[in-house]
PAZARO-551310 format. One record per residue (C-alpha): residue in three letters; x, y, z. Coordinates in steps of 0.25 Angstrom, whole numbers, padded with zeros to 4 digits, always signed. Layout:
ALAXYZ ...
# end
This chain:
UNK-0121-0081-0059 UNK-0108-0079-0055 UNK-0102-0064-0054 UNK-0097-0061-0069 UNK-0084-0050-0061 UNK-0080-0062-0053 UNK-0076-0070-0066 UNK-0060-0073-0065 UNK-0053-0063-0076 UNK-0049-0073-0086 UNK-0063-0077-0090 UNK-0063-0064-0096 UNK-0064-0064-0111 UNK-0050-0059-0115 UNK-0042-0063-0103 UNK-0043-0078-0101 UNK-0033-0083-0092 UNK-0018-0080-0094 UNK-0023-0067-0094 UNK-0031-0068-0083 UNK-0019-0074-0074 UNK-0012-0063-0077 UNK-0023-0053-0074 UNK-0025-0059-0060 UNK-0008-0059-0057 UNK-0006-0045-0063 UNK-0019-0037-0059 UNK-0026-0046-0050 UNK-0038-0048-0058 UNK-0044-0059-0056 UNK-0058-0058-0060 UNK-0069-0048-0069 UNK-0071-0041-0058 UNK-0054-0036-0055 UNK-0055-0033-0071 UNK-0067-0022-0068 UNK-0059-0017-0055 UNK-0048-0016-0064 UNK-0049-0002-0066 UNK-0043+0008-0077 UNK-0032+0017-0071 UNK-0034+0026-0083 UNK-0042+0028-0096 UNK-0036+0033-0110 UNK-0045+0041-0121 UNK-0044+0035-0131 UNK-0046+0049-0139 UNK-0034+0055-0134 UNK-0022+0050-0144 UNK-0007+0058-0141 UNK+0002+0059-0150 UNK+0015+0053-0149 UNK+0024+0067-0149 UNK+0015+0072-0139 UNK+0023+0062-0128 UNK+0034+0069-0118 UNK+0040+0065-0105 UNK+0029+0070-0097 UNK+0016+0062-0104 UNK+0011+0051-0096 UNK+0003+0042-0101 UNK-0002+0042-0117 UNK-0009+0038-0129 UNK-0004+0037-0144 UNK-0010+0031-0155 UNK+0000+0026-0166 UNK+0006+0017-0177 UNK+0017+0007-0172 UNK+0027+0009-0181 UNK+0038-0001-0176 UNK+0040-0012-0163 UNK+0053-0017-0159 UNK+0058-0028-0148 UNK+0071-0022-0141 UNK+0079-0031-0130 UNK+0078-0046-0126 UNK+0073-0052-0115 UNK+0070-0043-0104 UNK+0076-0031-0110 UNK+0064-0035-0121 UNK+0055-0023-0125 UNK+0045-0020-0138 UNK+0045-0006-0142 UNK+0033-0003-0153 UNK+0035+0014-0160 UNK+0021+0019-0164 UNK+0020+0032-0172 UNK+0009+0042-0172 UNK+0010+0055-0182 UNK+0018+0062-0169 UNK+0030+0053-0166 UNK+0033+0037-0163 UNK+0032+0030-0149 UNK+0039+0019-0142 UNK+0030+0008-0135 UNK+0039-0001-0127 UNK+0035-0015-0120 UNK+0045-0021-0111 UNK+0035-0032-0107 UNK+0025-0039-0115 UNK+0035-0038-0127 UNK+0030-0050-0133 UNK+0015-0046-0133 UNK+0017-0031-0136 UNK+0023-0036-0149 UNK+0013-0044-0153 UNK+0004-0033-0150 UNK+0010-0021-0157 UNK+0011-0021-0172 UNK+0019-0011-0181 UNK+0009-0002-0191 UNK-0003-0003-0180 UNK-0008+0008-0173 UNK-0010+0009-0158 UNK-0017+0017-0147 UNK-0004+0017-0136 UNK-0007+0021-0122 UNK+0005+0023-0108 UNK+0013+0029-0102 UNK+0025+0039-0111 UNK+0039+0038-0109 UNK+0051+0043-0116 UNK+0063+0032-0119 UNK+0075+0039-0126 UNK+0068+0050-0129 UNK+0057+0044-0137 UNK+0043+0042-0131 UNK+0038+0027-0127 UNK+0028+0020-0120 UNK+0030+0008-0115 UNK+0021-0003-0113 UNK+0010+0003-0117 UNK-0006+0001-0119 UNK-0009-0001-0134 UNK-0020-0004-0142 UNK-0021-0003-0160 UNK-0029+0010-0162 UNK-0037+0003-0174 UNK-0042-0009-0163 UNK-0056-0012-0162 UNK-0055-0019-0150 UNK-0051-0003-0144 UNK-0058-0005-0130 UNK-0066+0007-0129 UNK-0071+0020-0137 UNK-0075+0032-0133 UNK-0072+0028-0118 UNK-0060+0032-0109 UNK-0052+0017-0111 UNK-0047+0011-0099 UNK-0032+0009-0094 UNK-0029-0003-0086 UNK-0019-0005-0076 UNK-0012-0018-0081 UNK+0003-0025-0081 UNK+0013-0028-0092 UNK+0010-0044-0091 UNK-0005-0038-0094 UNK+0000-0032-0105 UNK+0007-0042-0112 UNK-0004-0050-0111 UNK-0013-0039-0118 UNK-0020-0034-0105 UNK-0013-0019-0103 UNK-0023-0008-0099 UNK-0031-0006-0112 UNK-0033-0021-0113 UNK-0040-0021-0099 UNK-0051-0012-0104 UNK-0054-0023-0114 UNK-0056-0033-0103 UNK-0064-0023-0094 UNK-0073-0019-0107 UNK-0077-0033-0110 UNK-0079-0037-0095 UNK-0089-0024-0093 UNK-0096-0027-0103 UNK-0097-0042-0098 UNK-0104-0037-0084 UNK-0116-0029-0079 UNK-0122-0021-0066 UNK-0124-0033-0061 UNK-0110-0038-0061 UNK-0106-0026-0055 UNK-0117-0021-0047 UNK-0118-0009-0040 UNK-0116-0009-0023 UNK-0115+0004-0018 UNK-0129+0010-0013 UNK-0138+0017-0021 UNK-0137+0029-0013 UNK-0122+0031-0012 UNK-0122+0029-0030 UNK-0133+0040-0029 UNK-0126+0049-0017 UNK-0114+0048-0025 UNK-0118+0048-0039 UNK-0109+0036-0042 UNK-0109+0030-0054 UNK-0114+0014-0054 UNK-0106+0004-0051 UNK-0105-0003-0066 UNK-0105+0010-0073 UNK-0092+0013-0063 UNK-0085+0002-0068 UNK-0088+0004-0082 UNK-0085+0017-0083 UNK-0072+0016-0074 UNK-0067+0005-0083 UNK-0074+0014-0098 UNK-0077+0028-0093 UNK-0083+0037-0106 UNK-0075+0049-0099 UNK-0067+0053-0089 UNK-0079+0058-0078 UNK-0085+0045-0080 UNK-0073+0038-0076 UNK-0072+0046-0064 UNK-0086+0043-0061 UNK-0084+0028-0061 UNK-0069+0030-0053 UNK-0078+0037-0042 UNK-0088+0027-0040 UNK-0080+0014-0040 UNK-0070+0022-0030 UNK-0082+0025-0022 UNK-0085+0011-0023 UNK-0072+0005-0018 UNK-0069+0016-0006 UNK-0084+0014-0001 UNK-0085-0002-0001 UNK-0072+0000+0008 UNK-0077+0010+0014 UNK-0090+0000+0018 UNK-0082-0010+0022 UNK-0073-0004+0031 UNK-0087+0002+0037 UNK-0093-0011+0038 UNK-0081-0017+0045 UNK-0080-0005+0056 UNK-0094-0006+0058 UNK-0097-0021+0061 UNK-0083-0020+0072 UNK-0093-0007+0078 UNK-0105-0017+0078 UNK-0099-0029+0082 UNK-0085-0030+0088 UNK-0085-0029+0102 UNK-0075-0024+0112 UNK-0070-0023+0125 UNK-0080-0010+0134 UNK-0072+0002+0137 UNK-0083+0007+0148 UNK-0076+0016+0154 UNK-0064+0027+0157 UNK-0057+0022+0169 UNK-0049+0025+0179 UNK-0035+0022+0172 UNK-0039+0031+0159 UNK-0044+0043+0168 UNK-0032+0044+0176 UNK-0021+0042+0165 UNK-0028+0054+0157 UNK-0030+0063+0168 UNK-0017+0060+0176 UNK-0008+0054+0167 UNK-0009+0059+0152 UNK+0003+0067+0150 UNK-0005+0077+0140 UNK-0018+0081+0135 UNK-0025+0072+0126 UNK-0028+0080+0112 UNK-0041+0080+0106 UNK-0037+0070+0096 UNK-0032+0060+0106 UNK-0045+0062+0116 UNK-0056+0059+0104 UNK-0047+0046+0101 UNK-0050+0043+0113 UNK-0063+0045+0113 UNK-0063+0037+0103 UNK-0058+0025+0111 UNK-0067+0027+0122 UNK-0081+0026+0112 UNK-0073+0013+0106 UNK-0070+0006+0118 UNK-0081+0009+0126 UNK-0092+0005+0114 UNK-0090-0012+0116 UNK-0085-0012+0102 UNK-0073-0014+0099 UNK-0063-0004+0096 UNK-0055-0004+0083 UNK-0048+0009+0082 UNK-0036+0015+0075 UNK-0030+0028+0080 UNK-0021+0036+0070 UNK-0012+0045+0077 UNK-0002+0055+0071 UNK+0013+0055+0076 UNK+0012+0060+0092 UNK-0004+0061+0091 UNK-0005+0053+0105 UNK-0010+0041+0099 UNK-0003+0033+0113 UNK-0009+0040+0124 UNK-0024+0036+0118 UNK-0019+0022+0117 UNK-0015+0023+0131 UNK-0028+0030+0135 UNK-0037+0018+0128 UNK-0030+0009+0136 UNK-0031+0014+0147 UNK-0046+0014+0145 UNK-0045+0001+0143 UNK-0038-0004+0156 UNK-0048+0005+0162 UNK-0058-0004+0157 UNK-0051-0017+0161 UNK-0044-0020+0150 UNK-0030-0022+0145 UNK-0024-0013+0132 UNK-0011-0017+0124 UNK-0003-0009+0114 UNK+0003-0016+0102 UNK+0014-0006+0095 UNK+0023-0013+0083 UNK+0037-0009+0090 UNK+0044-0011+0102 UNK+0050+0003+0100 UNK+0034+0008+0099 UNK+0027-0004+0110 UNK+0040+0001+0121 UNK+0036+0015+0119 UNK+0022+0016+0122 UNK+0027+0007+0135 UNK+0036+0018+0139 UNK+0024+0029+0135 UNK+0013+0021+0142 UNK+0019+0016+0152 UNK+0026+0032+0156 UNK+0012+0037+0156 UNK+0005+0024+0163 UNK+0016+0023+0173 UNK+0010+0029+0187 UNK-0004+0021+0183 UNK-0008+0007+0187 UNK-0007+0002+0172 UNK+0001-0010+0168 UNK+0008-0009+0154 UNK+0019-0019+0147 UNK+0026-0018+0134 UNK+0027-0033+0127 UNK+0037-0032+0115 UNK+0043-0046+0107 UNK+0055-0042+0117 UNK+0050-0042+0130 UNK+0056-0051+0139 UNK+0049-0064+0143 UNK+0048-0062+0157 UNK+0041-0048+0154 UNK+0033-0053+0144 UNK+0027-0065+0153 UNK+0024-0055+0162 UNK+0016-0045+0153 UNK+0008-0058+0148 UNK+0004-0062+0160 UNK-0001-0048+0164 UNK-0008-0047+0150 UNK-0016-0059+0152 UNK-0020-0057+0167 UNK-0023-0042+0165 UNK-0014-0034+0173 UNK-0007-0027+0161 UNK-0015-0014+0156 UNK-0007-0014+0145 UNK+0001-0020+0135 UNK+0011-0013+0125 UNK+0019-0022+0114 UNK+0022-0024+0101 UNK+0016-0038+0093 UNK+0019-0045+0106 UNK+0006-0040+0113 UNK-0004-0048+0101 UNK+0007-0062+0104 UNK-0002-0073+0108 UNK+0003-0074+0121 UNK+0000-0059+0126 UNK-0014-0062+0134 UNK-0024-0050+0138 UNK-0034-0054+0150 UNK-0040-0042+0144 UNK-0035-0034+0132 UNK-0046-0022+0130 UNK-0038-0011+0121 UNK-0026-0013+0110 UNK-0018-0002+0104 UNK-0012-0006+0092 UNK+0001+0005+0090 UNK+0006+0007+0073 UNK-0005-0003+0070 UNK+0001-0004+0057 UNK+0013-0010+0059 UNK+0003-0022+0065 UNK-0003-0033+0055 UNK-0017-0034+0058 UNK-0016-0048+0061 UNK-0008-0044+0074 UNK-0016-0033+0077 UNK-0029-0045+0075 UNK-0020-0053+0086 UNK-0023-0042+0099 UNK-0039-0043+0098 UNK-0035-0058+0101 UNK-0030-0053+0114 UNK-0047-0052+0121 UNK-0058-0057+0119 UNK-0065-0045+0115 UNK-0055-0038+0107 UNK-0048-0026+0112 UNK-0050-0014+0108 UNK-0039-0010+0096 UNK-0033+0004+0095 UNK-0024+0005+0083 UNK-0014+0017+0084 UNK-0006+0023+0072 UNK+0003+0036+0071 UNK+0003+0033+0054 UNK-0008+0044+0052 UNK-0018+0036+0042 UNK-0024+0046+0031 UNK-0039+0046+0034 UNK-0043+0042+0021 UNK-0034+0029+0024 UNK-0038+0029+0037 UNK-0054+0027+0033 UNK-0050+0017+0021 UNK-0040+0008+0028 UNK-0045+0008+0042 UNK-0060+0011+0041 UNK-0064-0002+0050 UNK-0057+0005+0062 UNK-0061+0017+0068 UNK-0048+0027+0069 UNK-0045+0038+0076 UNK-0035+0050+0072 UNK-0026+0058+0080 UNK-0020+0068+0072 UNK-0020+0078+0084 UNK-0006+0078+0091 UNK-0003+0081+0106 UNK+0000+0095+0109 UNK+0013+0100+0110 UNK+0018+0093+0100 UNK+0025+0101+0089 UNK+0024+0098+0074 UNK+0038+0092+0068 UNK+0045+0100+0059 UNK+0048+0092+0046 UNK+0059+0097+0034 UNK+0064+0091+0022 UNK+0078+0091+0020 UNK+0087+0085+0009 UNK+0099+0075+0012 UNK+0108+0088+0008 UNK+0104+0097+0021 UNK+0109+0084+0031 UNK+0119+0092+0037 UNK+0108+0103+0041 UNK+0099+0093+0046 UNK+0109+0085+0055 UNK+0113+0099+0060 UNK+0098+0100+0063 UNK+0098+0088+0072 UNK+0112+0092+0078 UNK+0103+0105+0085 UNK+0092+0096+0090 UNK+0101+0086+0096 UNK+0109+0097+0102 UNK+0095+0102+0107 UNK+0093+0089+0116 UNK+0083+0084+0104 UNK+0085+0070+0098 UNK+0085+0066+0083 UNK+0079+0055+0073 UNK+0085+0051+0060 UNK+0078+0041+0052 UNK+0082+0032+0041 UNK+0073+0027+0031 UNK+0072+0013+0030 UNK+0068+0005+0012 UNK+0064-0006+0016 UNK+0069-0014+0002 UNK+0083-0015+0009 UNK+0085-0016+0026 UNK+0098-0017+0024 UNK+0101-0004+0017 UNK+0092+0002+0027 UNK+0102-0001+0038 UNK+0113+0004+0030 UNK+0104+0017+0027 UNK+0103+0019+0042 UNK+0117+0015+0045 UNK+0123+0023+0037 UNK+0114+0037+0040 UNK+0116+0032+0056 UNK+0131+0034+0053 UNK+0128+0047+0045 UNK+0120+0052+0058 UNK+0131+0049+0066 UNK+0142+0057+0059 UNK+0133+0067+0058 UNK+0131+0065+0075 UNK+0142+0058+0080 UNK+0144+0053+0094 UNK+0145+0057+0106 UNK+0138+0069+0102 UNK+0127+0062+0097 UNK+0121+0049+0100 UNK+0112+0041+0090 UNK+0101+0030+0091 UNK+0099+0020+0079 UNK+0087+0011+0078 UNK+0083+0003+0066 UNK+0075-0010+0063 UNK+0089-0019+0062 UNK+0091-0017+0077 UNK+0084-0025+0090 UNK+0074-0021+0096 UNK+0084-0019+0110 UNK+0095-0010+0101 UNK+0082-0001+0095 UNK+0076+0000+0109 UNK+0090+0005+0116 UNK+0094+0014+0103 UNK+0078+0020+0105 UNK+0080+0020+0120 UNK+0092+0029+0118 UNK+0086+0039+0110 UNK+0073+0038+0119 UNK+0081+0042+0131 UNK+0091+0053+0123 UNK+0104+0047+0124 UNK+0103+0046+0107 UNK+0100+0059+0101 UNK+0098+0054+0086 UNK+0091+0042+0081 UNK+0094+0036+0069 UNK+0081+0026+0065 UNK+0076+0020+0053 UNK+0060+0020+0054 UNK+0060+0010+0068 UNK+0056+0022+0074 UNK+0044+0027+0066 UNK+0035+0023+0076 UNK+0033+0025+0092 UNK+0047+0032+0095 UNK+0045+0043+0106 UNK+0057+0052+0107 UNK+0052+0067+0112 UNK+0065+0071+0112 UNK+0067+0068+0098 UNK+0065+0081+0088 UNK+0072+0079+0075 UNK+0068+0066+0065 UNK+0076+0065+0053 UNK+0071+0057+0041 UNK+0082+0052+0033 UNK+0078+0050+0018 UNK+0064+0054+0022 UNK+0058+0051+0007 UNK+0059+0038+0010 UNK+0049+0036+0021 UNK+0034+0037+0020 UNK+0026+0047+0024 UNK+0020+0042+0035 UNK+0033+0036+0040 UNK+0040+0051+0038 UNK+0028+0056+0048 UNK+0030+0044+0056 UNK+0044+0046+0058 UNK+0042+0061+0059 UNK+0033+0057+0072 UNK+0046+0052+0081 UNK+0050+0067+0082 UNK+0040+0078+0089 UNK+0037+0071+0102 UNK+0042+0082+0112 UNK+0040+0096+0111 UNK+0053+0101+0104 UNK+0052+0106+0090 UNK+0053+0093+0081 UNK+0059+0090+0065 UNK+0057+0079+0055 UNK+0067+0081+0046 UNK+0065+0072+0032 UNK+0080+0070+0025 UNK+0078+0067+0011 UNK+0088+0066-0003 UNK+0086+0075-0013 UNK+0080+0066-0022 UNK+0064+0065-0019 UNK+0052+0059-0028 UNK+0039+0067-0026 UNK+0033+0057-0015 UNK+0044+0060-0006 UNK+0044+0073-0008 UNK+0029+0074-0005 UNK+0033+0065+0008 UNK+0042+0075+0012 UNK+0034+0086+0009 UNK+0022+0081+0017 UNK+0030+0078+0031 UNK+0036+0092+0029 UNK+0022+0097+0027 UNK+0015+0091+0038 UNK+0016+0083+0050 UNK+0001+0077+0051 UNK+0001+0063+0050 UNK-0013+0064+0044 UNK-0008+0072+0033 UNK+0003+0065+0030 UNK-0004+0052+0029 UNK-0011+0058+0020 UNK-0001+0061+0012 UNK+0006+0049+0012 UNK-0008+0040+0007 UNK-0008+0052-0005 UNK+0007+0050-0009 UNK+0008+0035-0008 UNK-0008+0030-0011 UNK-0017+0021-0006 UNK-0009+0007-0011 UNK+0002+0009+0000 UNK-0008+0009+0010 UNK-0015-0002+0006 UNK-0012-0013+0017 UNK-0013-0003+0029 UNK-0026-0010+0033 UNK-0033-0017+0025 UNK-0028-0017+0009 UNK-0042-0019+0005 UNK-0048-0008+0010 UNK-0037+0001+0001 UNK-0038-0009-0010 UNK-0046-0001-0020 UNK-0047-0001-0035 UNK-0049+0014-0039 UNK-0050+0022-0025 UNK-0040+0029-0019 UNK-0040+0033-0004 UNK-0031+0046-0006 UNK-0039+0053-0019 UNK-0051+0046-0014 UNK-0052+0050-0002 UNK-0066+0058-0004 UNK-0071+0047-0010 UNK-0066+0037+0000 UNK-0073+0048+0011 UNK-0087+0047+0003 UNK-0085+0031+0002 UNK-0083+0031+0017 UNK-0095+0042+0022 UNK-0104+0033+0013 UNK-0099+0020+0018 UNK-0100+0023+0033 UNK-0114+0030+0032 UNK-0119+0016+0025 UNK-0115+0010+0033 UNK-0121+0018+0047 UNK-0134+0017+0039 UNK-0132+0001+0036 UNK-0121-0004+0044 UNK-0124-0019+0039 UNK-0128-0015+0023 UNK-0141-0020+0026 UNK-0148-0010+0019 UNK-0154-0014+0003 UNK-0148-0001-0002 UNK-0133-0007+0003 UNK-0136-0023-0002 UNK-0128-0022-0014 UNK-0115-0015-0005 UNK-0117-0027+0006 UNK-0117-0037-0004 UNK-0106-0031-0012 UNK-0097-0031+0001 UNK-0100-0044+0004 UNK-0095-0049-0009 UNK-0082-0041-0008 UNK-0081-0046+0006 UNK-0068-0055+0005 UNK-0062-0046-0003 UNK-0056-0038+0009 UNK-0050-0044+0022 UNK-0057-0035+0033 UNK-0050-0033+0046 UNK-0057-0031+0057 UNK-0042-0028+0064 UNK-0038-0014+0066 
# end
């Protein structure tokens, strides 16, 4: 018999099939299955009835029951809306459609009574609710009694076909009471229901859609939740253990000469604790005949560059080549310059390949890529181009790996035989509970320890009224011998007024600094490559004192010399963008600033931006903060959308739950690493069937 949840929607008695087009354009529900995983974002009591007088400015949403004592269509066309007044004993009401008009007027008669439901609003004074749910107070067909009755999330064209929130519950009602256990059978293992005291798995979805009260609701919210963060859990498990088992790599055996005599002669500072276990790390991987998959999440000047560098040494130490792929020429020439300063008095080989190397040079670095004589290749996407060859490419770091598609990322494995090992590197703190969601199938490491010496920035808030004090601020640094950063915000809805943005607060800068007292560097994404390399160069070797950058220089810009960063119209940057930025400054051993210019005029997000990046400067913290303040659905895409695509969870005010799902996942999985077990049947076969549901990666 075939599945009754995989019927399509519109063989559903009450929705047929204009309906059920629109319910698969609108809400994407396409079959019985997406209507029961349609889930009620609240429930009204029916019991609780207010009255109308009781309504100010500060209610939210409320439910009145009264007689309509009038209706009324005012405007034409577009400007068309229907307005229907109820009384109750304490005042009238205004309920207003401005889509649907048609359909509500059919629906609404004058003398009936009605059970109304929104949200309350004011309009000249008089209180209104406008397009409310509705349904006659004397109806039979009421949907539920005695039980907390669902709301729906639904949309005006829904609406004006007589599917709005309440009118789900209908559909739901008749569809459970179509199906049994055995549509909707249970798949988590006996011991985990009983450890966790969770209610079954047809009750959860009853009672989530029709709960008796509000603990039972919560129940059936905590199970189907489990549910969702588990199965992802399992997968991502399932995924990380069979590249463990079964993925082989190229064998690290041993510490060689060229690591030993970099670390002991040559490393310009003593490794912190944090850098030496990532190492450690590296070693076990490398040396284990798997294949290495692992990310390493950095804070800003944590040292993420000098472990790649000692991982590829330990490479070439075992007779392999390593590349590096950065997304910049700014980011790909500045590990050449870093690498090559510290690798200069040893017999190592390393080129930098960029889209503007000359083709004499680049003939020349192919040819020694492919017959082994270069140790080491730095670039941009030209490394992964077809006609880069390896004789034997052993270890790739991939720099800011999210600025990389997977697909190119996919492109270096092609570049050996067995596939090299892969270090992803990124100074975008990832929260943990991200972190073990999004990119469970790798292992990752964290460096959240920086070097010592270095001193914390200082960041302030000030408002754009205290300009003069802060440009007199900069004037003492400069004067000082330090250099200076003032960044412009780039919207990207218009690049032309961006460029007008910056221009005109360059020529601001400069009446604030004029010449030849001051010189100033600008770099911005309308120039060439050659005009932002030379405008760089000249703050690089001091002969600029200010910069004056849109966000080119979020990533990989080394300027020790530089103490002062100056965020122009800071409230309209991320979070982890202002931390980024924030990063360029404190890289010497002078006293450093970030200093966040803002209007007067700030919403409560940005003043809680603001106030976090004056608060702190861990990039673990802020991460944190910045998953809290924006959610989950902004972040859905950094890896893999379906891992992040869920229903009801949420990975920032689940996050005990989501620690739970995983301990229980990962020790299932360490006891029955295949689900071969009787007890885990129902969870293997439950996989399976949602198999094609998800694109797994196996592509870090």
């Amino acid at each position: 018999m075939a599945e009754i949840l995989s019927s399509p929607i519109e063989y559903l008695k009450g929705v047929g099939p204009q309906r059920g087009d629109l319910l698969k354009k609108e809400l994407g529900i396409f079959t019985f299955r997406d209507l029961l995983e349609h889930f009620p974002y609240r429930h009204i009591d029916r019991t609780k009835i207010n009255l109308i007088s009781s309504i100010t400015p500060q209610t939210d949403f409320i439910q009145v029951t009264g007689r309509v004592i009038s209706v009324e269509v005012i405007g034409e066309k577009k400007s068309k809306r229907f307005v229907a007044t109820i009384k109750d004993s304490s005042g009238t009401l205004d309920l207003v459609w401005f889509q649907g008009v048609a359909w509500a007027q059919k629906a609404i008669q004058v003398g009936k009574e009605y059970f109304v439901y929104g949200r309350a609003g004011f309009f000249q004074g008089s209180p209104q609710i406008t397009h409310p749910e509705f349904e006659m107070s004397e109806s039979e067909n009421q949907v539920v009694k005695n039980f907390l009755e669902p709301v729906y999330p639904s949309s005006e064209k829904l609406k004006a076909r007589g599917l709005g929130g309440r009118q789900f519950a209908r559909l739901t009602l008749a569809l459970l009471n179509m199906i049994t256990e055995k549509d909707l059978p249970e798949i988590l293992p006996d011991e985990i229901c009983r450890q966790l005291e969770l209610l079954p798995r047809f009750a959860a979805y009853q009672t989530n859609h029709f709960p008796a009260n509000a603990e039972a609701y919560k129940k059936s919210l905590e199970r189907l939740k489990f549910e969702e963060l588990f199965i992802a859990q399992l997968r991502i498990g399932l995924l990380q253990s069979q590249r463990h088992r079964f993925s082989k790599g190229a064998m690290f055996s041993k510490v060689g000469e060229m690591f030993n005599s970099f670390y002991s002669g040559y490393l310009p500072f003593e490794l912190t604790g944090a850098q030496k276990k990532v190492l450690k790390e590296i070693r076990k991987d490398t040396g284990s005949g798997k294949q290495m998959n692992r990310l390493l999440q950095g804070d800003v000047g944590s040292g993420k560059t000098i472990v790649a560098l000692l991982a590829m040494l330990l490479a070439i130490d075992n007779g392999f080549q390593a590349c590096m792929m950065a997304p910049t020429e700014i980011l790909a020439k500045q590990h050449l310059d870093s690498m090559g300063s510290l690798l200069k008095d040893m017999p190592i080989t390393v080129e930098l390949l960029t889209g503007s190397t000359k083709s004499k040079q680049k003939k020349q670095i192919l040819e020694q890529a492919a017959n082994g004589s270069l140790n080491i290749l730095i670039g941009t996407h030209a490394v992964i181009e077809d006609v880069v060859q390896f004789k034997n490419l052993g270890f790739a770091v991939i720099d800011e790996q999210h600025r990389f598609g997977v697909a190119q990322r996919a492109r270096l494995w092609a570049k050996s035989l067995i596939p090299p090992h892969i270090l992803v590197m990124t100074a975008t703190p990832i929260p943990r509970t991200l972190a073990m969601t999004a990119y469970g199938d790798l292992d990752y490491s964290i460096m959240d320890e920086l070097p010592p010496g270095r001193q914390p920035i200082v960041t302030v808030h000030r408002y754009e009224s205290k300009r003069p004090e802060v440009m007199g601020f900069l004037k003492s640094e400069i004067e000082n011998g330090r250099q200076v950063y003032i960044i412009f915000p780039l919207i990207e809805e218009s690049e032309k007024m961006d460029y007008e943005n910056l221009m005109k607060g360059y020529e601001n800068v400069k009446a604030w600094f004029p010449e030849p007292k001051y010189w100033i560097s600008m770099v911005h994404g309308r120039q060439s490559n050659e005009v932002k390399d030379t405008n760089m160069q000249r703050f690089l070797k001091h002969d600029t004192q200010i910069m004056v950058s849109t966000t080119v220089i979020e990533v990989g810009v080394n300027v020790p010399n530089a103490t002062v960063m100056v965020i122009e119209s800071a409230e309209k940057f991320g979070l982890s963008q202002l931390h980024q930025l924030r990063g360029r400054v404190g890289r010497g051993k002078e006293k450093s600033f970030c200093i966040l210019l803002t209007s007067h005029k700030l919403n409560n997000e940005a003043r809680e931006r603001i106030k976090t990046m004056c608060g702190t400067n861990d990039g673990f913290k802020i991460a944190e903060k910045d998953l809290e303040i924006r959610g989950p659905g902004d972040i859905s895409g950094t890896r893999q959308s379906g891992m992040l695509d869920f229903k009801l969870a949420d990975i920032v005010k689940d996050r005990q739950l989501l620690e739970t799902a995983r301990q229980m996942a990962w020790k299932l999985l360490d006891d029955d690493p295949d689900l071969n077990a009787s007890a885990n049947q129902k969870l293997k076969n439950h996989l399976n069937a949602q198999h094609g549901k998800t694109q797994w990666s196996r592509i870090s």
